[in-house]
Each structure stands twice: as structure tokens, then as C-alpha cells.
N, C-alpha and C positions, 0 to 999 in steps of 0.2 A: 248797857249790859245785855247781852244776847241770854234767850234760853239755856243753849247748853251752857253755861257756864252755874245756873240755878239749879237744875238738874244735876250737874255733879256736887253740890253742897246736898242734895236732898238725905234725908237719913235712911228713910223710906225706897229703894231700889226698884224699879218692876213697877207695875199698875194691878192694883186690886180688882179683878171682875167678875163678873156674873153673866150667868148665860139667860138670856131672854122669858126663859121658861118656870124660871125659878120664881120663888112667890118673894113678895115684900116681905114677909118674916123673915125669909133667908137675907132678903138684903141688909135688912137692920143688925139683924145679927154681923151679917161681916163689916159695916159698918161700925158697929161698938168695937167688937173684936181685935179691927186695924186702928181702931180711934181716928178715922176721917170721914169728911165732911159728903162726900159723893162716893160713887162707881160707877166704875166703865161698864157698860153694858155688850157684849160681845160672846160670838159662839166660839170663837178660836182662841179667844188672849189675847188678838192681835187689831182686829179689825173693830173701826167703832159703830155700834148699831146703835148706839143713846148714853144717858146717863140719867140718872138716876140720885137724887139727893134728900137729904134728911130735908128740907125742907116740901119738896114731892110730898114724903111719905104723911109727914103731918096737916100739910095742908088736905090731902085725901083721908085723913083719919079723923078731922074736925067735919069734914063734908060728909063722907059717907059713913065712920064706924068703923070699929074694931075688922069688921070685915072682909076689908079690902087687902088685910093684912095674907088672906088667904089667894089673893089672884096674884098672875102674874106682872112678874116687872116691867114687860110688856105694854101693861095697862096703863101704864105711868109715868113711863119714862120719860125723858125729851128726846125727841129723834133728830132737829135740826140741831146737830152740838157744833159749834164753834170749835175748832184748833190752829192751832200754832204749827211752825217747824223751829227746830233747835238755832235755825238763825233769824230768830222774829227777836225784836227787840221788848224790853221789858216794859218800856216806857208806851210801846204799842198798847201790851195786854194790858197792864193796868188801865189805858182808853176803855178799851174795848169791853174789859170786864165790867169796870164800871159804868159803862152805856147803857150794856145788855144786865145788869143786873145777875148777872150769874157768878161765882167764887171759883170753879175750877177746870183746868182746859188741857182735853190732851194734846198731845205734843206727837207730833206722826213726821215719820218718812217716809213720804208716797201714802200710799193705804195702812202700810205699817205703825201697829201707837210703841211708841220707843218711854211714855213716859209722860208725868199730869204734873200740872202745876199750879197753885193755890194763889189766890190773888193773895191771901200772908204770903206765900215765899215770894212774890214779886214785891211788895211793899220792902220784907226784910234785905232783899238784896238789893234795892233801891237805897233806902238808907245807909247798908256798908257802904255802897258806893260815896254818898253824899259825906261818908266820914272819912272816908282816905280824903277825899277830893279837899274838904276841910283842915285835916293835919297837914294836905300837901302846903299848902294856901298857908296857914296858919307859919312850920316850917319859914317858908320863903318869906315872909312877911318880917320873919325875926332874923333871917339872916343865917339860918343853919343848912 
């Protein structure tokens, strides 16, 4: 199953971001707000300069303190982010997510982010897969 094909199930349209300057309270905030798990970190919407995830924020808030809640996102981010393009295959990122340890990746055309994707939406769309593939199977098996 390719990207695009995960991306037009997502519910969620567009990418959530934050611009570099902004502090970690803002980020948590639009993190609860959206109910997901990271954000793009970018000055335009479009270009990716890092990310940014709830587990960043906590592991800096067991280290440093309440405090940290007041710097910039900047300070925290991941700058080397991994992405995809809409014809990477699913079965890649789930590798690759799971190698690098990270849950979510955007998805660009050229320098363009078109769109992120969770290593849940790749598992789930791995599964429907594995269940068509199964009725097909299942089907021919009995002769229908």
C-alpha cells in the first residue's frame, strides 16, 4: 500500500504546525487541542524545520522542570526528521519507524509537507490490507 492511499483515509486533512519561536506551552497546548502525538515545526506551513513530540516535551520536563515549558521549540526539537513521499510504500515506514524509533513522518513533495502519518495509520492500513487479502483467499478457497 502506498502513502497516498493512507492519507486520503486520514480524518485529520493538513498538518498541524508551529513556528520555531513559539514556546513548548504553546506546543502542548496545540497538541492536546488536535489530540496528536507530534508537530511540524515550520515558519511557512509548508517547509519542515523539525518536530516536535510529546515525548521531547516530557523527557525535557523530567530533566529540566517546569521551566523549559517557557523556551522555545527551538530548543527541543528534532531537526534531522525523516519523510516519506506519497509513493513510499507502507511496509517501508513501518521499517524505518520502527528502526529509528520515532511514531510520526511527514510526507512532502519536493520541500513541499503535503501531509504526516502515524506509524498507527500505517499499521491500520496494513491490516485492512491483510483483511481484503484474507476474504480474497478465504472467497476462492470456498469456491465463490
Amino acid at each position: 500500500m502506498l502513502i497516498q492511499q493512507i492519507l486520503k483515509t486520514k480524518a485529520l486533512k493538513g498538518v498541524v504546525t508551529i513556528k520555531p519561536d513559539a514556546t513548548v506551552s504553546e506546543a502542548a497546548g496545540r497538541l492536546t487541542e488536535h489530540r496528536i502525538g507530534s508537530i511540524v515545526v515550520s515558519e511557512d506551513g509548508s517547509s519542515v524545520l523539525g518536530i516536535l513530540s510529546e515525548r521531547d516535551i516530557v523527557r525535557e520536563l523530567a530533566k529540566s522542570g517546569g521551566g523549559c515549558l517557557t523556551y522555545p521549540v527551538r530548543d527541543y526539537m528534532t531537526t534531522q526528521v525523516q519523510t516519506c513521499t506519497i509513493q513510499s510504500k507502507a511496509q517501508e515506514l513501518m521499517a524505518r519507524m520502527t528502526q529509528g524509533r520515532f511514531r510520526h513522518m511527514p510526507v512532502v513533495d519536493g520541500d513541499k509537507m503535503i501531509g504526516i502519518v502515524s506509524i498507527g495509520d500505517v499499521v491500520k492500513a496494513q491490516l485492512s490490507e491483510l483483511s481484503m487479502e484474507k476474504e480474497a483467499l478465504t472467497s476462492m478457497i470456498m469456491g465463490h
